[in-house]
C-alpha positions in Angstrom: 91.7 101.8 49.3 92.5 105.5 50.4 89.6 106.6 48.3 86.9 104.2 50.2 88.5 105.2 54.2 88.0 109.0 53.1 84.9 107.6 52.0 84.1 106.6 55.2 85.6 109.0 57.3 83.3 111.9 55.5 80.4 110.1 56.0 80.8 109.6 59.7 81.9 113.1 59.8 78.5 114.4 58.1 76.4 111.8 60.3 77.9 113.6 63.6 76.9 117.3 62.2 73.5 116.2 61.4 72.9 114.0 65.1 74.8 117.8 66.1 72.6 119.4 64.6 69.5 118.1 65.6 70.4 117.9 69.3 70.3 121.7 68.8 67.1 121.5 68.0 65.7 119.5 70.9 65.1 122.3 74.0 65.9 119.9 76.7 67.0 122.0 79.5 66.1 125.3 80.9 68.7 127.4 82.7 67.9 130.1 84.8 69.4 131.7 88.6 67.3 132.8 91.4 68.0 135.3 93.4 67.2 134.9 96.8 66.5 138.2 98.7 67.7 138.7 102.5 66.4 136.8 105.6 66.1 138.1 109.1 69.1 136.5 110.8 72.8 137.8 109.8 74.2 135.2 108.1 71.1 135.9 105.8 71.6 139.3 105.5 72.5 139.0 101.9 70.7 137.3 100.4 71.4 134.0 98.3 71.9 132.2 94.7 71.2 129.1 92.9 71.0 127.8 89.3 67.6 126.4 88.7 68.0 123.0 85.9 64.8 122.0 84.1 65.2 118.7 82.3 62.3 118.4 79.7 63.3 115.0 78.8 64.4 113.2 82.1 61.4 115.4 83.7 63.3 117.0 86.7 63.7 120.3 88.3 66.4 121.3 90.4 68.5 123.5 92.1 72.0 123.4 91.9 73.1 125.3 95.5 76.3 126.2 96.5 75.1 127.4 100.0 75.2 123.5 102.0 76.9 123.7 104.5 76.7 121.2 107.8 77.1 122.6 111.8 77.7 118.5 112.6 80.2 118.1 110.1 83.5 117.1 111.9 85.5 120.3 113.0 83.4 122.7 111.3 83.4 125.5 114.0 87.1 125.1 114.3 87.5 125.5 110.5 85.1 128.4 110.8 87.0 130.0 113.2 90.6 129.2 111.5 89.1 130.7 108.4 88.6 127.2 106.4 84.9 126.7 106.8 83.8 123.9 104.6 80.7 124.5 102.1 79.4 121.8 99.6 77.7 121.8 96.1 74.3 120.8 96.5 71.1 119.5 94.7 67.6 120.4 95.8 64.2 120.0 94.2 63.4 123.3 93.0 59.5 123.0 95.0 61.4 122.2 98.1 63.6 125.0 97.6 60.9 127.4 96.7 58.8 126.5 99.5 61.6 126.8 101.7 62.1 130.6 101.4 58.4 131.1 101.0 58.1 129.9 104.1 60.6 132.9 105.0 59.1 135.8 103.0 61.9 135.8 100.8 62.0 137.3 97.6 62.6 134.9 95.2 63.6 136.3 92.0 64.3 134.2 88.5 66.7 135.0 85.2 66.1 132.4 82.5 68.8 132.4 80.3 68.5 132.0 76.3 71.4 130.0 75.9 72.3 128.0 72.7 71.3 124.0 73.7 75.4 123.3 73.6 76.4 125.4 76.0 73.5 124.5 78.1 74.8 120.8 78.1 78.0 122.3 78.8 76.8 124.1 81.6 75.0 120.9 83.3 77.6 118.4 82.5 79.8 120.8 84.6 77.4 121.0 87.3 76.9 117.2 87.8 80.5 117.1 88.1 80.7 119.6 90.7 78.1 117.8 93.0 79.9 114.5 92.7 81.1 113.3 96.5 84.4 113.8 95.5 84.2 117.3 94.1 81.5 119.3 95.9 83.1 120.8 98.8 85.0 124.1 98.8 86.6 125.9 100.9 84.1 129.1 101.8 84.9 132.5 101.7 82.9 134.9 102.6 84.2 137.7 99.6 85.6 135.6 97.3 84.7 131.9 96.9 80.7 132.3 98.6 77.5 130.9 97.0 76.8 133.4 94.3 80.7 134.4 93.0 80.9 130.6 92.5 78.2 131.2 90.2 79.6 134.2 88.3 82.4 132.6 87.8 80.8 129.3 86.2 79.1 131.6 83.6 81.6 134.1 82.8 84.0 131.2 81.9 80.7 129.5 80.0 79.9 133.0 78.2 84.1 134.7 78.1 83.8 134.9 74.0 80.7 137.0 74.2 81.5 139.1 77.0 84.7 139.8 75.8 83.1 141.0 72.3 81.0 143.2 74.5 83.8 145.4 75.9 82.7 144.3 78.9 85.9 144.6 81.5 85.1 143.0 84.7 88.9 143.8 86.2 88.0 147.2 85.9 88.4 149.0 89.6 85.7 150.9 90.7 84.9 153.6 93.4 83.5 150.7 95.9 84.9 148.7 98.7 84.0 145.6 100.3 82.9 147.4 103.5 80.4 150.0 101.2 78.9 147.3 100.1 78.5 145.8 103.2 76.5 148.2 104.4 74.1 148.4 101.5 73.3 145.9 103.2 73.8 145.9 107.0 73.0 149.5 108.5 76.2 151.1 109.8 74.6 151.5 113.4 73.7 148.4 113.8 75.7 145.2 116.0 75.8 143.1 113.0 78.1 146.5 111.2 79.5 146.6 114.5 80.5 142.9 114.8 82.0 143.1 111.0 84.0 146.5 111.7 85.8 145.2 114.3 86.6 142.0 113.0 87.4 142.6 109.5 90.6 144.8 108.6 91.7 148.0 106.5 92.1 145.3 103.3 88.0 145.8 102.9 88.3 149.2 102.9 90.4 149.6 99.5 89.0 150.0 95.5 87.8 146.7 94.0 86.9 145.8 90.4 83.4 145.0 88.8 84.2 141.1 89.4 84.8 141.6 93.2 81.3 143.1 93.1 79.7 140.0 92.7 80.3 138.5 95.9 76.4 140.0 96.7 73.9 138.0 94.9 71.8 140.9 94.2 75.0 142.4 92.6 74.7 138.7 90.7 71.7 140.0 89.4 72.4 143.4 88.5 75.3 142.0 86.5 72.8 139.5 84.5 70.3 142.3 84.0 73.5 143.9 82.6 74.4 141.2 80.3 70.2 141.2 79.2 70.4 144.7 78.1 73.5 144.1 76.2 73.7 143.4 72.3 74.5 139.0 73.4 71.8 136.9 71.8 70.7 140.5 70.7 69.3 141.9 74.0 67.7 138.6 74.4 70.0 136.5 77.0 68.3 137.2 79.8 64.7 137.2 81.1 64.0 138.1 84.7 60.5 137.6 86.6 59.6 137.5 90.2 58.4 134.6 91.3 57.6 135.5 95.1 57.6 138.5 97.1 58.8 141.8 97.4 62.5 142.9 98.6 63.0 143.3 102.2 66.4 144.7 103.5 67.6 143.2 106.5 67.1 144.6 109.8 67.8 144.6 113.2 65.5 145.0 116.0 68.1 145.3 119.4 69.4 148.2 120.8 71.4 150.2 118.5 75.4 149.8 119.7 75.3 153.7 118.8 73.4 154.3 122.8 74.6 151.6 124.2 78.7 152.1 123.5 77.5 156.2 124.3 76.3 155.3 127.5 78.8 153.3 128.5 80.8 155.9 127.6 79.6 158.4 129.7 79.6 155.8 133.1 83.2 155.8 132.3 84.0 159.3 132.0 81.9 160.3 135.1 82.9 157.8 137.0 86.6 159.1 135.9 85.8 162.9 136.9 84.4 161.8 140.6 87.9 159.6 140.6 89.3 163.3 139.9 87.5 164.7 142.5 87.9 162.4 145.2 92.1 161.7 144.0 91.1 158.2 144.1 90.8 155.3 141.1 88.0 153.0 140.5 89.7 149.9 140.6 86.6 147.6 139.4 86.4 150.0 136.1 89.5 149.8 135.1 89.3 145.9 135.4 86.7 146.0 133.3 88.3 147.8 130.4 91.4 146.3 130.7 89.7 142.7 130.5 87.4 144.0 127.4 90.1 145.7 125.3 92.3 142.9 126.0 90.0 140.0 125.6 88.7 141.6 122.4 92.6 142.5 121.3 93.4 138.5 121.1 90.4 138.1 119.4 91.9 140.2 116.7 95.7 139.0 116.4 94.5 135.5 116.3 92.0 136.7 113.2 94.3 138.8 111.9 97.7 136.9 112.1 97.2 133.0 112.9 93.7 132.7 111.0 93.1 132.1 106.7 90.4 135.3 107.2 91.7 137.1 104.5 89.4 139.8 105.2 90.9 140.2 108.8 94.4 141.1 107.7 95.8 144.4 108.6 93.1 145.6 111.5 94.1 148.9 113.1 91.0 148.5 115.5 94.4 146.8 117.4 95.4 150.0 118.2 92.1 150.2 120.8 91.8 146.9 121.4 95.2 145.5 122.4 96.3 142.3 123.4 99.0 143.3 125.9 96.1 145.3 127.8 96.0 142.0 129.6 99.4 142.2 131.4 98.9 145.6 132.5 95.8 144.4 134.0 97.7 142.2 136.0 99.9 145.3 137.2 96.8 147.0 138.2 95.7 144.6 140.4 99.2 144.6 142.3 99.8 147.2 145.5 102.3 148.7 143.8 103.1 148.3 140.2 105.9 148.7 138.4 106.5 152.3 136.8 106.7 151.3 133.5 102.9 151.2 133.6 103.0 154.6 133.0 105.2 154.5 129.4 102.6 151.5 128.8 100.0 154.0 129.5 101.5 157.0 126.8 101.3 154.2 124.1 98.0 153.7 124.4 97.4 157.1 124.4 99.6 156.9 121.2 97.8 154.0 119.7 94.2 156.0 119.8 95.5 159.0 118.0 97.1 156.5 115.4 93.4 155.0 115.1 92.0 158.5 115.1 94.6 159.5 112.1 93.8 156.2 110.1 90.4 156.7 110.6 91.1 160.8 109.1 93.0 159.4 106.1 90.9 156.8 105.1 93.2 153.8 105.3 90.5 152.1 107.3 87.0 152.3 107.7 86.0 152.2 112.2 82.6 152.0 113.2 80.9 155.0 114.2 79.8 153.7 117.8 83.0 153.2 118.3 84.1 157.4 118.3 82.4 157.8 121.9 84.5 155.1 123.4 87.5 155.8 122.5 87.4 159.3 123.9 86.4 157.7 127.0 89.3 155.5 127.0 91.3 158.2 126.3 90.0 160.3 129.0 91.0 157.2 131.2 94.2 156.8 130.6 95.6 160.4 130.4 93.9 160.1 134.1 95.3 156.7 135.0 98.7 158.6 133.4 98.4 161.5 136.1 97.2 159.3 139.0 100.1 156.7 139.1 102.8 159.8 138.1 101.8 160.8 141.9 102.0 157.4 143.7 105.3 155.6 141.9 108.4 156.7 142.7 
């Protein structure tokens, strides 16, 4: 009786290596991710990613797009703003896709993948359980959890064993920070730099590893052409074709903030030196700075300390644009303010050559439209300092 269940046992055993085996020999899928090169607006400035299924046997192709997001869905600018933007897995037919950045004249770039036919079944048995209504949302960040690090992530956990026979250490820390890679793809003068240097905090500004690299999608593709030149599937994993366009960095077409800050800049320091002349004080000017530092300053401690913007943490561009500005505005506006205005006034004389010594050192990274401004600033309050000295007793 033992005999005749072994029997059976082996038999079944041998009938699932061979069905095994011959699934492996049907090619029904093709794997492959496209690289989408940048757009014209910001929020395209980098470019995109998706992993392109073709089913030979149920005779579909699609896209498999981590980018979905919806402006209607409920709260979404409040998430955004909180830090807890909601994006969603999504499915598109890969013509619709493909048209869609045509239409754009975007680069569209493909990597097929030579997988084995397991781990391609792996790979889309995954993905259809990523899409599913109840899975397909996640919690967006721009750094770490965006449209083409979701990716990397998918196939590094689908290819670890042969990475890791590769040597291939993606925790190792380079010479790169988030904000040098930033503007490989966003000029430095430029408001969109501008916009992201004030906003985003010293914590961009330090080392990160090879995996942190792969936020960019182009840097997704650099790491594939990586993995194609290495020994995996002997140099053949990977083969990479363009299937539209040519690359097009992103650029602006306004003003550059670089003449713009400058000139405002100099309206403030000439308008400070007739002040001088005339032992007077521009009242309407020194609203206007107060209410832009100040406006800009809460801006910042709500980003930086109420917010789930990682990225926002630990911003010293609070040591120009601060919150409190607000109060002495209201001090300002008074016929005769309190003296402490004056103290108030050394500190923020303080804070700029704190920003000017980060800045030095290196613990954070300012914008370089910023450097006229702040001399400006400070310019207006060592006068502001030697005005009120006079007049408050």
């Amino acid at each position: 009786m033992l005999r005749k269940i072994l029997l059976i046992l082996l038999s079944v055993f041998l009938l699932e290596i061979h069905a095994q085996e011959n699934i492996e020999e049907i090619p029904q899928y093709e794997i492959s991710i496209l690289t989408i090169g940048p757009g014209n607006s910001l929020s395209d400035a980098f470019g995109h990613s998706g992993i392109r299924v073709i089913d030979r046997v149920n005779d579909y192709d699609i896209v498999f797009n981590y980018g979905v997001y919806d402006f209607n869905a409920p709260n979404f600018y409040g998430n955004f703003v909180k830090g807890r933007p909601i994006y969603s897995l999504g499915i598109n037919n890969f013509e619709n896709f493909y048209r869609s950045y045509v239409n754009q004249s975007r680069q569209i770039i493909e990597q097929k993948l030579n997988l084995s036919e397991y781990k391609k079944r792996v790979l889309v048995n995954k993905l259809i359980t990523n899409s599913k209504e109840e899975n397909k949302d996640y919690e967006y960040n721009y750094f770490e959890n965006n449209c083409s690090t979701k990716i990397g992530d998918i196939f590094n956990e689908l290819l670890e064993e042969e990475i890791r026979n590769e040597g291939i250490n993606l925790d190792n820390i380079n010479s790169n920070s988030y904000r040098k890679l930033v503007y490989q793809h966003v000029v430095p003068n430029s408001w969109a730099a501008l916009g992201i240097d004030i906003c985003l905090g010293s914590v961009i500004d330090k080392n990160i590893t090879d995996q942190d690299e792969l936020f960019l999608p182009y840097n997704l593709k650099l790491y594939f052409d990586k993995l194609g030149n290495s020994n995996i599937k002997n140099g053949d994993l990977v083969e990479t074709s363009i299937l539209f366009g040519e690359y097009i960095s992103y650029k602006e077409t306004a003003f550059s903030p670089l003449y713009v800050l400058l000139i405002i800049s100099l309206i403030i320091i000439v308008i400070t030196f007739l002040d001088y002349l005339r032992i007077t004080r521009s009242v309407f000017l020194d609203i206007i700075i107060l209410l832009a530092t100040g406006l800009v300053g809460l801006l910042l401690a709500y980003l930086c300390f109420f917010s789930n913007h990682i990225a926002s943490a630990w911003n010293y561009n609070l040591l120009w644009a601060i919150p409190f500005n607000l109060i002495l505005l209201f001090q300002l506006l008074k016929k005769k303010p309190n003296r402490w205005i004056i103290s108030y006034l050394k500190i923020n004389i303080l804070m700029l050559l704190l920003m000017s010594l980060h800045w030095i050192v290196g613990i954070q990274v300012f914008n370089i439209s910023l450097i006229s401004l702040i001399l400006a600033l400070l310019i207006r309050y060592l006068y502001l300092i030697k005005y009120f000295s006079k007049r408050i007793r």
